[in-house]
BALOBA-1460 file (C-alpha; in Angstrom, 3 decimals):
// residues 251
<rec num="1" residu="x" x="287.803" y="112.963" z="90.636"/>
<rec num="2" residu="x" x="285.990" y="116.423" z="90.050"/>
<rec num="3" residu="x" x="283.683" y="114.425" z="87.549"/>
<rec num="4" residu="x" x="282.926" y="111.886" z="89.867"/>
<rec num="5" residu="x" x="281.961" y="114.582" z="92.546"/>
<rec num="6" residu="x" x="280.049" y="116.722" z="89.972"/>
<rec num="7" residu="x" x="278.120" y="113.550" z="88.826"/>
<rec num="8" residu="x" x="277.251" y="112.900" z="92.747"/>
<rec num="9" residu="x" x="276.611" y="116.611" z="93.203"/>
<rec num="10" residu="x" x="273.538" y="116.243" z="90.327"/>
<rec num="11" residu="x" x="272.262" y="113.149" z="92.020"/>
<rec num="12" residu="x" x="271.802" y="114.964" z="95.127"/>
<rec num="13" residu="x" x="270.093" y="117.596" z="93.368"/>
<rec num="14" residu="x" x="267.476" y="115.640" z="91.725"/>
<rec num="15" residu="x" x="266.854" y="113.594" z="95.258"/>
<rec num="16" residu="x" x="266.377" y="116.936" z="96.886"/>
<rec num="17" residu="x" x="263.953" y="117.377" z="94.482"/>
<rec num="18" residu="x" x="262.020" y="114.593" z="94.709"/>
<rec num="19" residu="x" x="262.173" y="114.610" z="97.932"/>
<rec num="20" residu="x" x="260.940" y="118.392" z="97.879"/>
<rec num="21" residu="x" x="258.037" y="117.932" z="95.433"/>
<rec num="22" residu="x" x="257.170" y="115.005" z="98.216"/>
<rec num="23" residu="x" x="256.624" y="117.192" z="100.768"/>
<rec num="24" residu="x" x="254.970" y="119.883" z="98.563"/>
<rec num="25" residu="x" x="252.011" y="117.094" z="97.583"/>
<rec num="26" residu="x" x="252.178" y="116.006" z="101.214"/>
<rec num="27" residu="x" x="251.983" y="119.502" z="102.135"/>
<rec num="28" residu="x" x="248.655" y="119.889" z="99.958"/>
<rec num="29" residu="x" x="247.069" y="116.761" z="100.939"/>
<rec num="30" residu="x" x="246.979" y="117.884" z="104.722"/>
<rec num="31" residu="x" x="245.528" y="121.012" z="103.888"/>
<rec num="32" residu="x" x="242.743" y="119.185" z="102.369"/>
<rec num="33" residu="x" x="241.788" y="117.260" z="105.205"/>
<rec num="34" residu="x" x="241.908" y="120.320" z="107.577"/>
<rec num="35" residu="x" x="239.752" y="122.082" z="105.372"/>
<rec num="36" residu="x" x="237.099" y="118.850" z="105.340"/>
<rec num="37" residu="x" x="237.561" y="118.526" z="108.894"/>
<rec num="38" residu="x" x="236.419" y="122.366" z="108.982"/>
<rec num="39" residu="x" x="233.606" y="122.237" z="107.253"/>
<rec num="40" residu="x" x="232.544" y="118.920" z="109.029"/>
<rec num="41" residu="x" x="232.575" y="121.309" z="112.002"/>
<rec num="42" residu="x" x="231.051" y="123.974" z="110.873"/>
<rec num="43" residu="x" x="228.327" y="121.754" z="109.302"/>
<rec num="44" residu="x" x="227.796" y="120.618" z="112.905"/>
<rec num="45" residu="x" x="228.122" y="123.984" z="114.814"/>
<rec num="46" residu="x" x="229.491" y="122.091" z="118.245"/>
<rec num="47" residu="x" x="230.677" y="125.367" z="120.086"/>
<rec num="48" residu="x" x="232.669" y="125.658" z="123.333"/>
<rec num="49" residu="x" x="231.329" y="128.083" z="125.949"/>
<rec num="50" residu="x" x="233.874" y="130.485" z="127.410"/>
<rec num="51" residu="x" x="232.872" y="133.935" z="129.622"/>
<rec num="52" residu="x" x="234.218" y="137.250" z="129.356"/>
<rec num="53" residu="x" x="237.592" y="136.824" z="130.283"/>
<rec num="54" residu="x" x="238.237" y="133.842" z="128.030"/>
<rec num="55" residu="x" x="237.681" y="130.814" z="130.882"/>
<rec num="56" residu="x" x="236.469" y="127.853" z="129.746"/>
<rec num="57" residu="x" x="232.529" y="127.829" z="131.171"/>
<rec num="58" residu="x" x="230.266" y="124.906" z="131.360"/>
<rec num="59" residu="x" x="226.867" y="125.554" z="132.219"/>
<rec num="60" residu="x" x="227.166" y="128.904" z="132.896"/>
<rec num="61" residu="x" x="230.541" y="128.318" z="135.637"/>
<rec num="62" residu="x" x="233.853" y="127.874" z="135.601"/>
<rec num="63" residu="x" x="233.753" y="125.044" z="137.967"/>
<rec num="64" residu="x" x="231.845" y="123.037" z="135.719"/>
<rec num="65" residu="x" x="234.777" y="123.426" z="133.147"/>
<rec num="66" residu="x" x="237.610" y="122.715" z="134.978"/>
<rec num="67" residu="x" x="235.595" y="119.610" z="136.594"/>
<rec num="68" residu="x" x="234.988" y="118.429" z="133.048"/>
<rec num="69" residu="x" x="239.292" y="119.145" z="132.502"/>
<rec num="70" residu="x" x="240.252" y="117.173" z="135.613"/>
<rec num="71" residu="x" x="238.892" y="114.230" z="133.936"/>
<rec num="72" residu="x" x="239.918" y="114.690" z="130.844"/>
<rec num="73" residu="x" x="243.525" y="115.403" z="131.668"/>
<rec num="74" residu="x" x="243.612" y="113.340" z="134.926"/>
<rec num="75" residu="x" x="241.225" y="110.416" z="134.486"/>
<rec num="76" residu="x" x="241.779" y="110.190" z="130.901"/>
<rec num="77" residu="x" x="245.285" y="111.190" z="130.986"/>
<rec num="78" residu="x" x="244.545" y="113.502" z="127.736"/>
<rec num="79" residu="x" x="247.662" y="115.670" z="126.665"/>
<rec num="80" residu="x" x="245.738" y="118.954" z="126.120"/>
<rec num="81" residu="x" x="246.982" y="121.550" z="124.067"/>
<rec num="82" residu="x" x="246.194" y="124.962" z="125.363"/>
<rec num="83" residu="x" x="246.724" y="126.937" z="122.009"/>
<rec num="84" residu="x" x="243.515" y="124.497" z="120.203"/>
<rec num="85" residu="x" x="240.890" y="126.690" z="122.975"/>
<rec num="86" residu="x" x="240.917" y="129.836" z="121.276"/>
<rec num="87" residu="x" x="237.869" y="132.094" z="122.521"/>
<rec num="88" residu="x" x="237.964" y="133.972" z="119.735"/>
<rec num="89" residu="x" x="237.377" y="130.409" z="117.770"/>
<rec num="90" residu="x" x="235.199" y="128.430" z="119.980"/>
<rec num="91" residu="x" x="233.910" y="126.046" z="117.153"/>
<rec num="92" residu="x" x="235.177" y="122.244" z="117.942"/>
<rec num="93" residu="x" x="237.872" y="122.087" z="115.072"/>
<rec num="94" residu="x" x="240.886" y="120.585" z="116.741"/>
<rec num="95" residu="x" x="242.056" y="117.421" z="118.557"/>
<rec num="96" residu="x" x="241.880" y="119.169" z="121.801"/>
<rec num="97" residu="x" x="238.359" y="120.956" z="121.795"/>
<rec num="98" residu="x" x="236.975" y="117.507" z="120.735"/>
<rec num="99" residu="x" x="238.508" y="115.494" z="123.594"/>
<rec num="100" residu="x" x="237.298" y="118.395" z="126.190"/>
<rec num="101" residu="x" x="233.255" y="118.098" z="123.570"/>
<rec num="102" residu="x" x="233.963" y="114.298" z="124.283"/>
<rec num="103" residu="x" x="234.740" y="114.415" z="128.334"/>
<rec num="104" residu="x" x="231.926" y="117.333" z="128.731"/>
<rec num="105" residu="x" x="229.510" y="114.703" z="127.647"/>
<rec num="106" residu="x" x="230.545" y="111.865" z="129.787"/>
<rec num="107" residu="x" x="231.145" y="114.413" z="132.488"/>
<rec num="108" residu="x" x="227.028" y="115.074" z="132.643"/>
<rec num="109" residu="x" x="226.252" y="111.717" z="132.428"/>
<rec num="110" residu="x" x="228.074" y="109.986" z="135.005"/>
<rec num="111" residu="x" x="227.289" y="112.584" z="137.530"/>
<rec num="112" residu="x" x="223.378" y="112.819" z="136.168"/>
<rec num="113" residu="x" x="220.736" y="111.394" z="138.555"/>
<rec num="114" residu="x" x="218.273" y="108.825" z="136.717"/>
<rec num="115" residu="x" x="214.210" y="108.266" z="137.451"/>
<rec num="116" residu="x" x="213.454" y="104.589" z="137.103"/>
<rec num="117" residu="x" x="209.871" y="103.305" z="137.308"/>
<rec num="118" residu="x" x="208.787" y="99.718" z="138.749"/>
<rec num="119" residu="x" x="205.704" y="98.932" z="137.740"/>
<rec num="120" residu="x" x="205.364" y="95.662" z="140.002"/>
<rec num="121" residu="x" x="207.274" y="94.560" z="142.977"/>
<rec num="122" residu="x" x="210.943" y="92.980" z="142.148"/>
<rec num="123" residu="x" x="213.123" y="90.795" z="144.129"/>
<rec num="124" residu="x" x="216.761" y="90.927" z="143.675"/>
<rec num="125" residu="x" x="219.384" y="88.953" z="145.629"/>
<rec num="126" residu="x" x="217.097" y="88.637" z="148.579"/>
<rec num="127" residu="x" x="216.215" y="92.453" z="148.421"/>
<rec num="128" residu="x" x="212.747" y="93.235" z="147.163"/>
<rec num="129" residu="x" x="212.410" y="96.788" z="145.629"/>
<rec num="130" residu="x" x="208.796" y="97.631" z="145.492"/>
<rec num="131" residu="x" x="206.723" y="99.260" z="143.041"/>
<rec num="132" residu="x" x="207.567" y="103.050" z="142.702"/>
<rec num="133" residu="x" x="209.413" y="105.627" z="141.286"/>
<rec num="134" residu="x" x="213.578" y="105.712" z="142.602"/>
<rec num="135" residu="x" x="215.917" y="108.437" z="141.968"/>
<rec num="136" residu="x" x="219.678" y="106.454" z="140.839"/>
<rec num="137" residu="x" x="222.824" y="108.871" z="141.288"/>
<rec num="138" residu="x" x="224.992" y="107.633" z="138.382"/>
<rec num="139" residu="x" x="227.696" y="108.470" z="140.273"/>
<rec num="140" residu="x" x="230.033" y="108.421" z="138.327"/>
<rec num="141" residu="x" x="229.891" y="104.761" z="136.586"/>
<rec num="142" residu="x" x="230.811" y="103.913" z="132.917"/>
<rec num="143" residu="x" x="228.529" y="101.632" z="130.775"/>
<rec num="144" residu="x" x="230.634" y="98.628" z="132.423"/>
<rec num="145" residu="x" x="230.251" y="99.762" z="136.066"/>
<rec num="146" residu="x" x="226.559" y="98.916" z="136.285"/>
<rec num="147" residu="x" x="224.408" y="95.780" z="137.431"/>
<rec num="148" residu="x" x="222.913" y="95.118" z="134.496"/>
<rec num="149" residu="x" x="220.690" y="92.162" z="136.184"/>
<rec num="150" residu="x" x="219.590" y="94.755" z="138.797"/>
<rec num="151" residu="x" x="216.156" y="96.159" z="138.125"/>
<rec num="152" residu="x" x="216.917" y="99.584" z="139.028"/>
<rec num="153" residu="x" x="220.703" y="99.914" z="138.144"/>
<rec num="154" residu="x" x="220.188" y="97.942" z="134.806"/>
<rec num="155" residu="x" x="217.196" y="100.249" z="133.706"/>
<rec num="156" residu="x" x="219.120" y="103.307" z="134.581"/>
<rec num="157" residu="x" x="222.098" y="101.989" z="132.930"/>
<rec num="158" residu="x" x="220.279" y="102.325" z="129.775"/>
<rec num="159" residu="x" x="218.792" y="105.766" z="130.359"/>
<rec num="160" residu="x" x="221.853" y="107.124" z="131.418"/>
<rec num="161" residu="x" x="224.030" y="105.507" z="128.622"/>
<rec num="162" residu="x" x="221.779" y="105.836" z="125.733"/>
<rec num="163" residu="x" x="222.727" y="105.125" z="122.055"/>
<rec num="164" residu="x" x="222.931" y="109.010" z="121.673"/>
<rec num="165" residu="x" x="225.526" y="109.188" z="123.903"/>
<rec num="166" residu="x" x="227.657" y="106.589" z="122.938"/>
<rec num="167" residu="x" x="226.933" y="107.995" z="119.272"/>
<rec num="168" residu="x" x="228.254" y="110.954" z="120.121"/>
<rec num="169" residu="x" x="231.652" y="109.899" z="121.716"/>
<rec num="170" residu="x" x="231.799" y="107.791" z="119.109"/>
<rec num="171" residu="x" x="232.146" y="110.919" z="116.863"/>
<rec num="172" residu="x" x="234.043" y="113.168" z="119.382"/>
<rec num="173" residu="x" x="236.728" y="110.384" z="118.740"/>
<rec num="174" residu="x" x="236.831" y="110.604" z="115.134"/>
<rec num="175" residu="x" x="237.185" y="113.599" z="115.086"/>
<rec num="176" residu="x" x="240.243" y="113.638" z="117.757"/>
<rec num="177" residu="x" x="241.926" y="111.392" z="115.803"/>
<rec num="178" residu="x" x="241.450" y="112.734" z="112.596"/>
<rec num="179" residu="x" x="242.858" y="116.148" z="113.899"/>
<rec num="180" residu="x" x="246.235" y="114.101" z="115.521"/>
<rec num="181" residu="x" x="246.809" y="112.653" z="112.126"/>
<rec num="182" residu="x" x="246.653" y="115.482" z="110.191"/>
<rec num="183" residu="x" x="248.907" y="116.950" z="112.677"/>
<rec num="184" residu="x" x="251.134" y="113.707" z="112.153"/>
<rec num="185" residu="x" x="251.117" y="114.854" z="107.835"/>
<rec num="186" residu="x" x="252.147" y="117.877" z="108.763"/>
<rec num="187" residu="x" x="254.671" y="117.041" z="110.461"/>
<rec num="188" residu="x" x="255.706" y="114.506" z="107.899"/>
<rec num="189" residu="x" x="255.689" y="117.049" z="105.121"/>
<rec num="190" residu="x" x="257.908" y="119.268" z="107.017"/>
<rec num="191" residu="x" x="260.089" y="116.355" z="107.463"/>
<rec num="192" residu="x" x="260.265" y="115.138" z="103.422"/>
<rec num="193" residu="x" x="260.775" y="119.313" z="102.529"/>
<rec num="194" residu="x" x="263.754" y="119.957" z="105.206"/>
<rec num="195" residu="x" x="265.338" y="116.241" z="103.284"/>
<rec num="196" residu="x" x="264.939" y="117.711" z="100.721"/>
<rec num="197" residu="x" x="266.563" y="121.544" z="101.150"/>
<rec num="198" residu="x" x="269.059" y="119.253" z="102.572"/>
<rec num="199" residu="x" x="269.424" y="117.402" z="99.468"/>
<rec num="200" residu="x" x="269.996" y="120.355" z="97.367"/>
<rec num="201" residu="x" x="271.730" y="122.189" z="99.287"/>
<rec num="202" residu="x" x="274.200" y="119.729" z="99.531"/>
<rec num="203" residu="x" x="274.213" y="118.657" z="95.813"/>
<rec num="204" residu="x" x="274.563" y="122.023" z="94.544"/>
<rec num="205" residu="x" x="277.415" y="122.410" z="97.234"/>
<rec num="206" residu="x" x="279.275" y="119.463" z="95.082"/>
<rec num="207" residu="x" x="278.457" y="120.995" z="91.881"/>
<rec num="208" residu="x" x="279.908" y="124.517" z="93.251"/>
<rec num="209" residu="x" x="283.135" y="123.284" z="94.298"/>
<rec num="210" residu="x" x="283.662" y="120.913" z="91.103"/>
<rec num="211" residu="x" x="282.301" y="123.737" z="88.807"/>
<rec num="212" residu="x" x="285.964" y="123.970" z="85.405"/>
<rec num="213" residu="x" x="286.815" y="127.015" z="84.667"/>
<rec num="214" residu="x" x="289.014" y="128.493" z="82.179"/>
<rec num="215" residu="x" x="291.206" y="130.936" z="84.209"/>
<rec num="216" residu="x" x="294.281" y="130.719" z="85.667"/>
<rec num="217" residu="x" x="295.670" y="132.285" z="89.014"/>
<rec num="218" residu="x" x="298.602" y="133.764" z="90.112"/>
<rec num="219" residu="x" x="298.722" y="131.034" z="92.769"/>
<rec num="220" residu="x" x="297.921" y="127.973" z="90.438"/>
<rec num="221" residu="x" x="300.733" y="129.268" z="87.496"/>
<rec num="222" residu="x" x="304.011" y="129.112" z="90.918"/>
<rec num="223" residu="x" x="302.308" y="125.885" z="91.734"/>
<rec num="224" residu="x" x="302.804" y="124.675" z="87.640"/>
<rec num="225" residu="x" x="306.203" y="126.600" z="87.078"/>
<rec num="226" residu="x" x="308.008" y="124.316" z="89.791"/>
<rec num="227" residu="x" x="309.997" y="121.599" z="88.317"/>
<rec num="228" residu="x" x="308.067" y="117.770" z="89.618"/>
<rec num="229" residu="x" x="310.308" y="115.310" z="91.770"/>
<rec num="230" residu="x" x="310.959" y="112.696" z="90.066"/>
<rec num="231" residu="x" x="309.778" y="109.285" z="91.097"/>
<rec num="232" residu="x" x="313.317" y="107.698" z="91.326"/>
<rec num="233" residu="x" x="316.755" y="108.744" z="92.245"/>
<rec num="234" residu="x" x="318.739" y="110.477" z="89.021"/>
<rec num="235" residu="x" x="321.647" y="107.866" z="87.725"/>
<rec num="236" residu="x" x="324.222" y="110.813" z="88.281"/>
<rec num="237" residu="x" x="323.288" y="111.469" z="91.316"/>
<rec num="238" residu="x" x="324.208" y="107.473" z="92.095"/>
<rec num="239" residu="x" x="327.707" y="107.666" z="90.031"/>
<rec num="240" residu="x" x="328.340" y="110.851" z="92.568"/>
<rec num="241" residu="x" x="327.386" y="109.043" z="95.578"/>
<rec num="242" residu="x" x="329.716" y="105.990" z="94.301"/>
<rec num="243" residu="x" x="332.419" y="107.952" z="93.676"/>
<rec num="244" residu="x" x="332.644" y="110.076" z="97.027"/>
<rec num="245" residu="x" x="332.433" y="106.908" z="98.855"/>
<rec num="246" residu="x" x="335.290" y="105.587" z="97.162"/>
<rec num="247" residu="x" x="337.782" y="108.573" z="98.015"/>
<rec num="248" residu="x" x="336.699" y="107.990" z="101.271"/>
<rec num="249" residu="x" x="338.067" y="104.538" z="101.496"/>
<rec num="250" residu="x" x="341.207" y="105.058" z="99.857"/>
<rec num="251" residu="x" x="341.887" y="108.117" z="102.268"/>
């Protein structure tokens, strides 16, 4: 039985390891990626604007930020992580400082005011807009929210949603994700190290507790100096029994 346990112990041991050396390449792969998403960043130089006392700014107020953060946590529902706006490291590098990059963007352009030019008189559903120059409030509409058949609406839909923009949300995103799934390696390293202390800790446990050795106890030389019981009744003790019963019957 101690053999069989021993053998099971150094099973566990070399799962734990495997499982261990796992996380370690898991481990070192992450790292990588956080240290290409870094310099992607830093190759880019996208910096968030904070004031003295460490508030999020945007254009110079703090208004402007924390409009920008009721969409993105609100509208967009976006879990932000307080901990990834660091004012001491206001370069976007993590999944929440390019959401915030992403929603600052769409922020300026759905609440930007458009100058559209008609060169000749148009007729639109029985409206006619003359020739002119018209200011169009975005007001807050997404690529999808405009007329694109209307001559002043679809003309500002382009200027306001220009190939720049969607460009750079395009990128924002990447880079959002990117961050969340190196997050998810971590994570997943941790998890395939922690199976593996388990592992070992539990094999080596086994191997412990099965481990010969050559000398004896006190304890273990009582245990050997008591005489076994034997597995059947003794034949004298049955001639006894046979006998005493038989006085008994002729008394």
């Amino acid at each position: 039985m101690k053999r069989r346990l021993r053998v099971l112990g150094v099973a566990l041991l070399l799962i734990g390891v495997g499982f261990f050396a796992a996380g370690a390449v898991a481990y070192a792969k992450v790292q990588d990626g956080y240290d290409s998403l870094q310099a992607f960043s830093e190759a880019q130089n996208v910096t968030l604007s904070y004031n003295e006392d460490g508030q999020l700014i945007d254009r110079g107020t703090t208004e402007g930020a924390e409009a920008i953060m009721t969409l993105l946590t609100e509208d967009w529902n976006y879990p932000v992580v307080g901990s990834d706006l660091d004012p001491d490291n206001p370069l976007v590098n993590t999944g929440s400082e390019y959401m915030y990059q992403m929603a600052t963007v769409a922020y300026h352009v759905m609440h930007g005011t458009q100058e559209i030019v008609l060169d000749d008189t148009v007729e639109y559903n029985g409206e006619v807009f003359p020739a002119g120059t018209y200011d169009f409030d975005v007001d807050g509409r997404y690529w999808t929210d405009f007329d694109r058949q209307h001559p002043i609406e679809g003309a500002a839909r382009a200027q306001a949603w220009t190939g720049t923009v969607h460009g750079l949300v395009g990128e924002l995103g990447v880079g959002t994700v990117t961050h969340s799934t190196l997050q998810m390696g971590l994570g997943m390293s941790a998890l395939f190290a922690a199976l593996g202390l388990t592992f070992l800790f539990t094999g080596s446990g086994l191997v412990w507790a099965t481990r010969s050795t050559d000398k004896v106890t006190p304890e273990a030389e009582a245990v050997d100096s008591v005489q076994p019981i034997p597995d059947t009744v003794p034949e004298e003790f049955l001639e006894d029994t046979v006998e005493e019963a038989k006085v008994d019957v002729t008394v």
